[in-house]
C-alpha positions as CSV (number, residue, x, y, z in Angstrom):
1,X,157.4,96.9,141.1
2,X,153.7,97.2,141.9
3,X,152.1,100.0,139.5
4,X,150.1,102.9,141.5
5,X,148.1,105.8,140.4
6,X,151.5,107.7,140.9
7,X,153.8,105.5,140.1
8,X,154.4,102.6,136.8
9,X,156.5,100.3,136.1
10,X,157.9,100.8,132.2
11,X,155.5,98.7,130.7
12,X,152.3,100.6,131.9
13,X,153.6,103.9,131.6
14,X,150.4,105.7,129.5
15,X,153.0,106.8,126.9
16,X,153.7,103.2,126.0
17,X,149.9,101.6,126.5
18,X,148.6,105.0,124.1
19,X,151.5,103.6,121.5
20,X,150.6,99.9,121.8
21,X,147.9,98.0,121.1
22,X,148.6,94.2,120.9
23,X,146.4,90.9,122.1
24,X,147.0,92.1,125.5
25,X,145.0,95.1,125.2
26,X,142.5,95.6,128.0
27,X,139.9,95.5,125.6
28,X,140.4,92.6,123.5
29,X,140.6,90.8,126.5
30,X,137.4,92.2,127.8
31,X,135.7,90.7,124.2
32,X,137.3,87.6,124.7
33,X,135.9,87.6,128.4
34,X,132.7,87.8,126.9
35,X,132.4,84.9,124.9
36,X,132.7,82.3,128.0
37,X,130.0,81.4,130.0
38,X,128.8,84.1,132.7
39,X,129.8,81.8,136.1
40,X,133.7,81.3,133.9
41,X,133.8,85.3,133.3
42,X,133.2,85.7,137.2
43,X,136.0,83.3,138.0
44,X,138.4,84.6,135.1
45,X,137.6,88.1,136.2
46,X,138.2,87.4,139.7
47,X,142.1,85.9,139.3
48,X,143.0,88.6,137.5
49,X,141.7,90.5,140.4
50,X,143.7,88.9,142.9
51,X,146.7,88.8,140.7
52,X,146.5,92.7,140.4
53,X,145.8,93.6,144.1
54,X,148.9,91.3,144.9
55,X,152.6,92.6,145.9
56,X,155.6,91.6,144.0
57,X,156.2,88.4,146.2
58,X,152.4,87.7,146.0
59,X,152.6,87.7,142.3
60,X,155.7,85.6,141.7
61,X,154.6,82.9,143.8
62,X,150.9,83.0,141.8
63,X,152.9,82.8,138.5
64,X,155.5,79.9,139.7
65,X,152.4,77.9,140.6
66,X,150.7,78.2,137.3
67,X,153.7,77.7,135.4
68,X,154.1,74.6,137.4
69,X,150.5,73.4,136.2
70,X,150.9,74.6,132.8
71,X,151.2,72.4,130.0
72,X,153.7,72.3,126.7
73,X,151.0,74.0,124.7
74,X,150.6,77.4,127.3
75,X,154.4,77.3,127.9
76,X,155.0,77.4,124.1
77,X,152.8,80.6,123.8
78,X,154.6,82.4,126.5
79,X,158.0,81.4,125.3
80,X,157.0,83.5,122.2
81,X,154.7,86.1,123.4
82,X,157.2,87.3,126.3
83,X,160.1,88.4,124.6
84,X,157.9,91.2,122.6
85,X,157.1,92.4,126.2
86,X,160.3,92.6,127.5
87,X,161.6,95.2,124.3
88,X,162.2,98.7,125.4
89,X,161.7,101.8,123.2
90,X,163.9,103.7,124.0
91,X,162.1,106.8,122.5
92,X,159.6,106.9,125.1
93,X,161.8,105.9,128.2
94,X,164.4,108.8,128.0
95,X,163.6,112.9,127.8
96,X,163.3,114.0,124.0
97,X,166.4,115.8,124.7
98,X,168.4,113.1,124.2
99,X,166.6,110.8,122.0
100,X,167.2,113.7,119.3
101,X,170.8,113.6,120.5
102,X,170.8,110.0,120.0
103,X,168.8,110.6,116.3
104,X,171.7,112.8,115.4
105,X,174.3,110.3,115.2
106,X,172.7,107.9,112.8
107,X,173.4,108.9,108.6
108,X,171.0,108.6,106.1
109,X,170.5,105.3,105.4
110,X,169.6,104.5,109.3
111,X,167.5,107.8,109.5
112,X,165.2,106.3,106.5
113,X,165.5,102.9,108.7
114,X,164.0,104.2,111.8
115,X,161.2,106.2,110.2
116,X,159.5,102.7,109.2
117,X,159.3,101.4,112.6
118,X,156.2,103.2,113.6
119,X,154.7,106.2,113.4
120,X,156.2,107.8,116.7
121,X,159.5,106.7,115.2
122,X,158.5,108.8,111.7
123,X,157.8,111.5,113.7
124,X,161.2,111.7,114.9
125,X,163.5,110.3,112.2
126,X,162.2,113.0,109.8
127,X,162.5,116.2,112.3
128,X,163.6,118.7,110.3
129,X,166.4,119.8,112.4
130,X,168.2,116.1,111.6
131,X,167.9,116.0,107.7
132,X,168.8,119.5,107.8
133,X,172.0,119.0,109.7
134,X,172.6,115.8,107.4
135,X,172.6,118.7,104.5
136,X,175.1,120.7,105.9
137,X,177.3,117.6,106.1
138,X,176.9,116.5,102.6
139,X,175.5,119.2,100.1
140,X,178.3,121.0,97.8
141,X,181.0,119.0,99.9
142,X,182.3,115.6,100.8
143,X,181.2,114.4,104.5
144,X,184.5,113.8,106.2
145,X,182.8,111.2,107.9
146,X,181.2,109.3,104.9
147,X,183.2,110.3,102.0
148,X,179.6,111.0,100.6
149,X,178.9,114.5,98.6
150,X,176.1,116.0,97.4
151,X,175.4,118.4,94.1
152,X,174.3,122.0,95.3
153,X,171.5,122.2,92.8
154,X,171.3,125.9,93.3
155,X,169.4,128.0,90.6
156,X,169.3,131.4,90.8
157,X,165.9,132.5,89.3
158,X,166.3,135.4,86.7
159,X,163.0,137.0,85.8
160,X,162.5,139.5,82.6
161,X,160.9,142.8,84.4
162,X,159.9,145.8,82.5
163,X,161.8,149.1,83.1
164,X,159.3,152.5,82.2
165,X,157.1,150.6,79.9
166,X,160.6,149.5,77.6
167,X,163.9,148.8,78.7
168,X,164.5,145.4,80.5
169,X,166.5,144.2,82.7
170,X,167.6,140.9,84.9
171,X,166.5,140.7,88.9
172,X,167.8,138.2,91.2
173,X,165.1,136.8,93.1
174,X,167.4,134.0,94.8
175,X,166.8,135.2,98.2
176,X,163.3,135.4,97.8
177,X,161.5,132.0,99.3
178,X,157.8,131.5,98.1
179,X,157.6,128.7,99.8
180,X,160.3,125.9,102.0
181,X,160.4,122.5,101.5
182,X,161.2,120.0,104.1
183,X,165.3,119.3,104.5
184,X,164.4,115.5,103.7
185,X,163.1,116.3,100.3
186,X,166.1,118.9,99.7
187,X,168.4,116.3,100.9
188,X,166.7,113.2,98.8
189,X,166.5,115.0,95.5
190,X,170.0,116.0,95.9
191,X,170.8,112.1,96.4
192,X,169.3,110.9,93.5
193,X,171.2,113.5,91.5
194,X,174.7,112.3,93.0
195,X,173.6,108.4,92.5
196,X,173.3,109.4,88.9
197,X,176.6,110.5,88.7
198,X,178.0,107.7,90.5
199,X,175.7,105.0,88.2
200,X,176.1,106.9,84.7
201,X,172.5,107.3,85.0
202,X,171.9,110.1,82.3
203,X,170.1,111.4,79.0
204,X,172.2,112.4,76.6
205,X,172.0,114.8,73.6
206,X,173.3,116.3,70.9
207,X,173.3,119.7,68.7
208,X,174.7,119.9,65.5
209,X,175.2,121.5,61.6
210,X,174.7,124.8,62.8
211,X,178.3,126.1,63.6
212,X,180.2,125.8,60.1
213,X,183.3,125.3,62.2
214,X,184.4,123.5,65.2
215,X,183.4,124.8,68.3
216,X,186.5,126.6,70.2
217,X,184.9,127.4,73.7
218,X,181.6,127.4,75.4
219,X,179.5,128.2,78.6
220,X,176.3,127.2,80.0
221,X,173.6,128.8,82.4
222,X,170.8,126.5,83.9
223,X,169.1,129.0,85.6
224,X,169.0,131.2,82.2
225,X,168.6,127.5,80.7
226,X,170.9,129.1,78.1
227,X,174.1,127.5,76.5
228,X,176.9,130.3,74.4
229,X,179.2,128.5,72.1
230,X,182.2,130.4,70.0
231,X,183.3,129.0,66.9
232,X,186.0,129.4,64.3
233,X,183.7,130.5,62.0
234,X,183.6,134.2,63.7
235,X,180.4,133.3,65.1
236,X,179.0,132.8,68.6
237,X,175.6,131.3,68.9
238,X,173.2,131.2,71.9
239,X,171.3,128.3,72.0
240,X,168.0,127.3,74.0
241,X,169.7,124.3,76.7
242,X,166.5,121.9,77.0
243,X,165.4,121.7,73.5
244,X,169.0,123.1,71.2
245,X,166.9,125.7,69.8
246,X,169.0,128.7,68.6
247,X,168.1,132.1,70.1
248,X,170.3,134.1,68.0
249,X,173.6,134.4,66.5
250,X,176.6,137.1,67.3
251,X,178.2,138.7,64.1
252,X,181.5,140.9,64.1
253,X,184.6,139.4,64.7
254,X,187.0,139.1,61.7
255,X,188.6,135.9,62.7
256,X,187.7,133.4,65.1
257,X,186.4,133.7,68.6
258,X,189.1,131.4,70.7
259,X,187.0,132.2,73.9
260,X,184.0,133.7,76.0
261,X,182.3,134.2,79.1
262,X,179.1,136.0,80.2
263,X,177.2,136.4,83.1
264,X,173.7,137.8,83.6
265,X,174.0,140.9,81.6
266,X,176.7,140.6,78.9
267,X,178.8,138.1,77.2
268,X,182.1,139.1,76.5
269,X,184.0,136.7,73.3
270,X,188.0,137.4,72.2
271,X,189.4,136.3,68.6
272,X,192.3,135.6,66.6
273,X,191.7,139.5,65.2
274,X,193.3,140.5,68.0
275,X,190.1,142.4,69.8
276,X,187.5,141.4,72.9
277,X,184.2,142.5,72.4
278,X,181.4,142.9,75.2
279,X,177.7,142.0,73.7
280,X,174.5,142.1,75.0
281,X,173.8,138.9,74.5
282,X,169.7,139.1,75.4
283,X,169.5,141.2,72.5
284,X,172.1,140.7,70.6
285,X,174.2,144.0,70.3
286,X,177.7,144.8,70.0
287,X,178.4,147.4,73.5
288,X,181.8,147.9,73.0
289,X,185.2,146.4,71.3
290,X,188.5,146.3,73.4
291,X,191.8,146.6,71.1
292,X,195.4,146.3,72.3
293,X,196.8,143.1,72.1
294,X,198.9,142.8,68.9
295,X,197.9,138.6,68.3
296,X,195.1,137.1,68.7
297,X,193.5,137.0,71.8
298,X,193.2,133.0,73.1
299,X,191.2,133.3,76.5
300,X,189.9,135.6,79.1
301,X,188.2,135.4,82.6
302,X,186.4,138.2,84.0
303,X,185.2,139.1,87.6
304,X,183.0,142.0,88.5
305,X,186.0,144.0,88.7
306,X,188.1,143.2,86.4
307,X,188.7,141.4,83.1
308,X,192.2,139.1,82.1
309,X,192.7,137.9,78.6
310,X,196.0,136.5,77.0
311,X,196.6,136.0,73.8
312,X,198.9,134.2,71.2
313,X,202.1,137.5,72.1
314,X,202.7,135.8,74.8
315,X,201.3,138.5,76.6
316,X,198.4,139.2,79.6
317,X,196.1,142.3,79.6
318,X,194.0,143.3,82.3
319,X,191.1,145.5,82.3
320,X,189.4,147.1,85.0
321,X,185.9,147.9,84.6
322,X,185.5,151.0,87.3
323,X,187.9,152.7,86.4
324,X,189.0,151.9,82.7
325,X,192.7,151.0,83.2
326,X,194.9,148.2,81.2
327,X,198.0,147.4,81.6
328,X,200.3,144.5,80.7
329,X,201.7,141.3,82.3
330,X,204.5,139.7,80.9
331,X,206.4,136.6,81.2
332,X,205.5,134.1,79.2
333,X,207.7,133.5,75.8
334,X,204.7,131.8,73.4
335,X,201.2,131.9,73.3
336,X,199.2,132.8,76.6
337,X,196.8,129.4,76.4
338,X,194.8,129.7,79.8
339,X,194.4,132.9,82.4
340,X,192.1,132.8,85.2
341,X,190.8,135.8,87.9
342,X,191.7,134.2,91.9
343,X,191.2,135.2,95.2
344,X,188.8,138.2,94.7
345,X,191.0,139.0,91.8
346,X,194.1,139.7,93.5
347,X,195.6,136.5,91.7
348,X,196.1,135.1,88.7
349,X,196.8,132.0,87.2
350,X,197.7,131.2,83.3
351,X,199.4,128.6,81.2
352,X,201.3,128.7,77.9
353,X,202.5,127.1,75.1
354,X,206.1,127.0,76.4
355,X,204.9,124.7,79.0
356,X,204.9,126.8,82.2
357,X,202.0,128.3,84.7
358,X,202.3,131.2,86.3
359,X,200.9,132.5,89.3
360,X,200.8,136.3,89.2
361,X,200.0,139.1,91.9
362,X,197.9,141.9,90.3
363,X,198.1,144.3,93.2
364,X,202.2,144.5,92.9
365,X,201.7,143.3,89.1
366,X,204.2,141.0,89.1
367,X,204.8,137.3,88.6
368,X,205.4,135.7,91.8
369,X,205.9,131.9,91.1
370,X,206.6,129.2,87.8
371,X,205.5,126.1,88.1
372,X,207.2,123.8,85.5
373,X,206.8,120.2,85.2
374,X,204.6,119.7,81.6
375,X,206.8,118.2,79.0
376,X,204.2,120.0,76.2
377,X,202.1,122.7,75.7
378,X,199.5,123.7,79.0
379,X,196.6,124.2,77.6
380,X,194.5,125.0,80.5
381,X,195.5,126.1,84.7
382,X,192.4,126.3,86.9
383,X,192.9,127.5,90.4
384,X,190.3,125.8,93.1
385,X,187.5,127.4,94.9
386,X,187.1,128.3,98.4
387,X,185.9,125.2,100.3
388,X,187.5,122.4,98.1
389,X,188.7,119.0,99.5
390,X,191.3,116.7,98.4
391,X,193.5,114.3,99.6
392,X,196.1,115.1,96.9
393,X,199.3,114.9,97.8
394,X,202.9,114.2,96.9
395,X,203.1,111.1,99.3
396,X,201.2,109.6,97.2
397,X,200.8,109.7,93.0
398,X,198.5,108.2,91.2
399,X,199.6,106.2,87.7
400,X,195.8,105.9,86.2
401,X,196.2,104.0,82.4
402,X,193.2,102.6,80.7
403,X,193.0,98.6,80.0
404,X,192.9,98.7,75.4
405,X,190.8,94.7,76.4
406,X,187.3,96.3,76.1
407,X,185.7,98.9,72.8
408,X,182.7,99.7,75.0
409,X,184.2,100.7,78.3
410,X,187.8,101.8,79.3
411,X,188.9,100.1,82.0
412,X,191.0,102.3,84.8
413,X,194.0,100.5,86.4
414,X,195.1,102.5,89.7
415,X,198.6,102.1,91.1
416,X,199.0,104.1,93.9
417,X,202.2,104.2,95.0
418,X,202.9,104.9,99.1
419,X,205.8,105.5,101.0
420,X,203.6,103.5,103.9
421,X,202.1,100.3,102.4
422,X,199.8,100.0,105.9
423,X,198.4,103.1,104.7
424,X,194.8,102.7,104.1
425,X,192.1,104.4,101.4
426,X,190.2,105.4,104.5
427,X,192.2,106.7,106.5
428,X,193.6,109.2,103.6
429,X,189.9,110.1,102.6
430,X,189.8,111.4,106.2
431,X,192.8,113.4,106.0
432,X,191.2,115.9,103.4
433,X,193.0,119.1,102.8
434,X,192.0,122.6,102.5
435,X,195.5,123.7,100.6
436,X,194.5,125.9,97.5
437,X,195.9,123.7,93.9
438,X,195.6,124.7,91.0
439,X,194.3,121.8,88.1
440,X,196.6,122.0,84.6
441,X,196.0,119.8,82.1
442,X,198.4,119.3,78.9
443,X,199.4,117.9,75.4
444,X,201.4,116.0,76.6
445,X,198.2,113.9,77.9
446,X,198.6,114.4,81.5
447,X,196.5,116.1,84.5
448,X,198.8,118.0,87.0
449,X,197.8,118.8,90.4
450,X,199.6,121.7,91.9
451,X,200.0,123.5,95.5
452,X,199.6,127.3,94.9
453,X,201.4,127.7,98.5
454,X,204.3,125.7,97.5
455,X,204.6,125.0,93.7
456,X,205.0,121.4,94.1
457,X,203.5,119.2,92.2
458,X,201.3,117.6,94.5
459,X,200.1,114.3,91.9
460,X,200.0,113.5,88.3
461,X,197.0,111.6,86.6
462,X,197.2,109.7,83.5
463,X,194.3,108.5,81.8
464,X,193.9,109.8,78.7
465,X,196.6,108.8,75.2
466,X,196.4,112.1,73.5
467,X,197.0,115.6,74.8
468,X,194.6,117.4,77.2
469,X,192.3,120.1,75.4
470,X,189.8,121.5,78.1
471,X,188.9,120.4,81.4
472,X,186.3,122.0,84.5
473,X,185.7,120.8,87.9
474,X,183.5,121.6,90.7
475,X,183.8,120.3,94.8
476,X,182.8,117.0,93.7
477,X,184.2,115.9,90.5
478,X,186.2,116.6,87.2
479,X,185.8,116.2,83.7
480,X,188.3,116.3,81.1
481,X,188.4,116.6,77.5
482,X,191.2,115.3,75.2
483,X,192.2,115.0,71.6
484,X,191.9,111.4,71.7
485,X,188.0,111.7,71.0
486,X,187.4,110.9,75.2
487,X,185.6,112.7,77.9
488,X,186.7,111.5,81.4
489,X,184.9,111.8,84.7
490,X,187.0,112.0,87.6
491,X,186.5,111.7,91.4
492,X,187.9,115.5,92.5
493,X,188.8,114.4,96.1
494,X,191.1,111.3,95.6
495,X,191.9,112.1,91.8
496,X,190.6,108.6,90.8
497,X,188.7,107.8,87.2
498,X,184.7,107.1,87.1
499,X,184.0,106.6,83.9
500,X,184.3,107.7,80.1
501,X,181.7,109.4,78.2
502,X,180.9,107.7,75.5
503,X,179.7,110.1,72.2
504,X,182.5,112.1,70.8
505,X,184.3,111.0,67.7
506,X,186.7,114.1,67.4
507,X,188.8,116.1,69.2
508,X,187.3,117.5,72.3
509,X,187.8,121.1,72.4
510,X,185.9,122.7,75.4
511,X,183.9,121.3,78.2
512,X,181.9,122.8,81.2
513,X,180.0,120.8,84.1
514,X,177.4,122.1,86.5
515,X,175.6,120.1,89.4
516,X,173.6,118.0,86.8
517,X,174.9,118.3,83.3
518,X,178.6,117.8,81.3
519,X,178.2,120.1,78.3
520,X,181.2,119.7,75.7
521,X,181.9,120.2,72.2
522,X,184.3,119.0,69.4
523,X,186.1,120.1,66.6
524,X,183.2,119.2,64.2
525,X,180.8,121.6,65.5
526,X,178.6,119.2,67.8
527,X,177.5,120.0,70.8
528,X,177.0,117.2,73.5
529,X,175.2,117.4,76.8
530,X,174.9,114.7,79.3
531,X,172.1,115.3,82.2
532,X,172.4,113.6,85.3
533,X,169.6,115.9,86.7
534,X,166.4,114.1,89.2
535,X,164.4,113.6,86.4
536,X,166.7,111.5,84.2
């Protein structure tokens, strides 16, 4: 193909010759022209002519005969400067339609790949629209099709405003965006957080000597950068997160607070003197007390509705907050270990002592299924949140024990056992569920996984060699807390052991994880926090 002023062949299309510049260029050759003698640059100049005015038969038979007159040394050069001239880019051959279709189907890794070809290839590997889909595949949820997930990293800013020159209150600014950062950085700050977690990669550190007690339960708020811990000596403490500072310290229980929660305007604890109290927690002040359990009260969960505790009568309590109501679940024959608020608090789930988890239904306030399979006391029953993935299932348990060979690192041994031995890992981590489970764990040193549609257990996980004290879990993992001095990390999806944290050398008796920190405590009164966060 001859190139016109209307019409190029690919290699001279103005796209390409404005992205190129190589020893071909037409002025490099021009300064090279220059340095022969004037009669050689007339003769030089003058083939080139004729080779350019010539059609496509014309040229081929001027190139045959100076191939057949060239020596080794020329046909050496063009053996290794023609292949470069013969690549295509793609990029620049097809609309921009479908090159960003074409952009689309590469992941991460080749996305970072392509941007260092050039800088028209930058241009295009870090569009916005791409790394921005590539979040919504990844962030706060495993990509179905690389078994990759990302930590949310979501902070909700709460700023201190002034009310009439002296009350205070909290404002949610979350929604408001000073400025917005490109998808790339969102997506690469997120990956270093999740490579952390993968790698161990974390600073760790610990509070201690001011609780007089061991530590019963606790809660953390990054965005507050606040961390609440109860105690069994009748105290509660708020502590500064970052540095272990304390911010003050909640008097007035008679016995000792079992459990809390708060959100951002008030804390509510419960204790073995039978009473919940709300606190304002920014200040703290005592609001209100809540009697009418007759033992002590062992946990509570709270929704903006409604507030569940259950306590050591074996018996559930809910509150509402609109319109002041309680009234009385019962079921359970010994102590009421675990309750938690589901489904926009028209569920419930809670453990007990005598081994059993109960799903109840608050809006016919009744218990609607048992699910029994603990050999010991439960001591904690955590329903899953919209949106999580597993590939749990009854098809296939998993027998996790840890290898006694090393004192630095436990060493998981996974035996999973299949009814189809051609099965593959893969093809199950592509099969991920949507079912609704609930998470138990027990003294009796196992981690249930259950079906809240149809009661069965779906898979038990053994890991740890004394009973099962606290656990939390999020979309992309688990940790667990035991009596045995451990902390495990678990993958959430497949069920399978990352690693152990290494610190605690008591009973673990509460835990909490967020996207970039484990926070957990111990019978001694220490608190322990482990930060996997971008920084680390």
């Amino acid at each position: 193909m001859k190139c016109t002023k209307n019409s190029y062949c690919y290699r001279h299309t103005p796209e390409l010759m404005n992205s190129k510049r190589d020893e071909f260029d037409s002025v490099q050759l021009q300064q090279q022209l220059s340095s022969f003698p004037v009669n050689h640059q007339k003769a030089i100049a003058s083939i080139w002519s004729v080779f350019q005015q010539a059609d496509e038969e014309q040229r081929l038979l001027i190139l045959k005969g100076m191939l057949s007159s060239a020596c080794t040394p020329q046909l050496s050069y063009l053996s290794s400067a023609i292949p470069p001239l013969l690549s295509t880019d793609f990029t620049l051959v097809f609309p921009s339609e479908i090159v960003n279709k074409i952009f689309t189907y590469l992941d991460a890794s080749s996305l970072c790949a392509a941007a260092q070809v050039n800088a028209h290839w930058k241009k295009l590997a870090d569009n916005d629209s791409l790394w921005h889909r590539m979040c919504e595949q990844h962030i706060n949820k495993k990509c179905v099709k690389c078994g990759w997930g990302l930590p949310l990293l979501q902070k909700r800013k709460v700023v201190r405003v002034m009310k009439r020159g002296r009350e205070e209150s909290d404002l949610d600014v979350s929604n408001k965006r000073v400025d917005r950062r490109p998808w790339k950085d969102v997506y690469s700050e997120r990956l270093i957080v999740e490579r952390n977690w993968r790698r161990n990669k974390t600073t760790y550190t610990m509070f201690k000597g001011q609780h007089k007690s061991g530590i019963s339960s606790l809660q953390f708020c990054e965005a507050q950068n606040i961390l609440i811990t109860a105690s069994y000596d009748k105290t509660a403490i708020v502590w500064n997160l970052e540095t272990g500072e304390i911010l003050r310290t909640l008097k007035g229980h008679a016995r000792c607070i079992r459990t809390l929660q708060f959100d951002d305007t008030k804390l509510v604890t419960g204790s073995m003197d039978h009473t919940l109290r709300i606190w304002n927690y920014h200040t703290g002040q005592c609001i209100r007390a809540l009697e009418g359990h007759t033992d002590g009260v062992v946990h509570l969960n709270f929704t903006s509705r409604i507030l569940a505790s259950g306590s050591a009568d074996s018996t559930i309590k809910i509150w509402n907050f609109q319109t002041g109501e309680c009234y009385t679940l019962a079921g359970h024959t010994q102590s009421v270990n675990h309750v938690n608020v589901h489904k926009d608090s028209s569920s419930l789930v809670s453990c007990s002592d005598d081994g059993s988890i109960r799903i109840w239904d608050l809006e016919k306030r009744v218990c609607s299924r048992v699910l029994k399979g603990h050999m010991a006391p439960v001591q904690t029953a955590i329903p899953s949140m919209p949106g999580f993935y597993h590939t749990f299932s009854a098809k296939a348990p998993l027998q996790i024990s840890n290898s006694s060979n090393s004192d630095d690192e436990d060493v998981a041994v996974v035996v999973r056992s299949r009814r189809s031995s051609s099965q593959s890992d893969s093809s199950s981590d592509c099969n991920a569920s949507s079912q609704p489970v609930v998470i138990s764990g027990s003294l009796d040193n196992t981690i249930k996984i259950w079906s809240l549609q149809s009661g069965e257990c779906l898979q038990t996980l053994f890991g740890h060699v004394q009973g099962i004290w606290s656990l939390a879990y999020d979309k992309l993992r688990m940790v667990s807390g035991s009596n045995d001095g451990t902390l495990k990390v678990w993958d959430i999806e497949s069920g399978l052991p990352m690693y152990t944290l290494d610190g605690h050398h008591s009973a673990i008796t509460a835990v909490s994880i967020s996207d970039t920190k484990v926070v957990s405590a111990n019978d001694k009164g220490e608190v322990h926090v482990w930060n996997y966060g971008p920084h680390v």
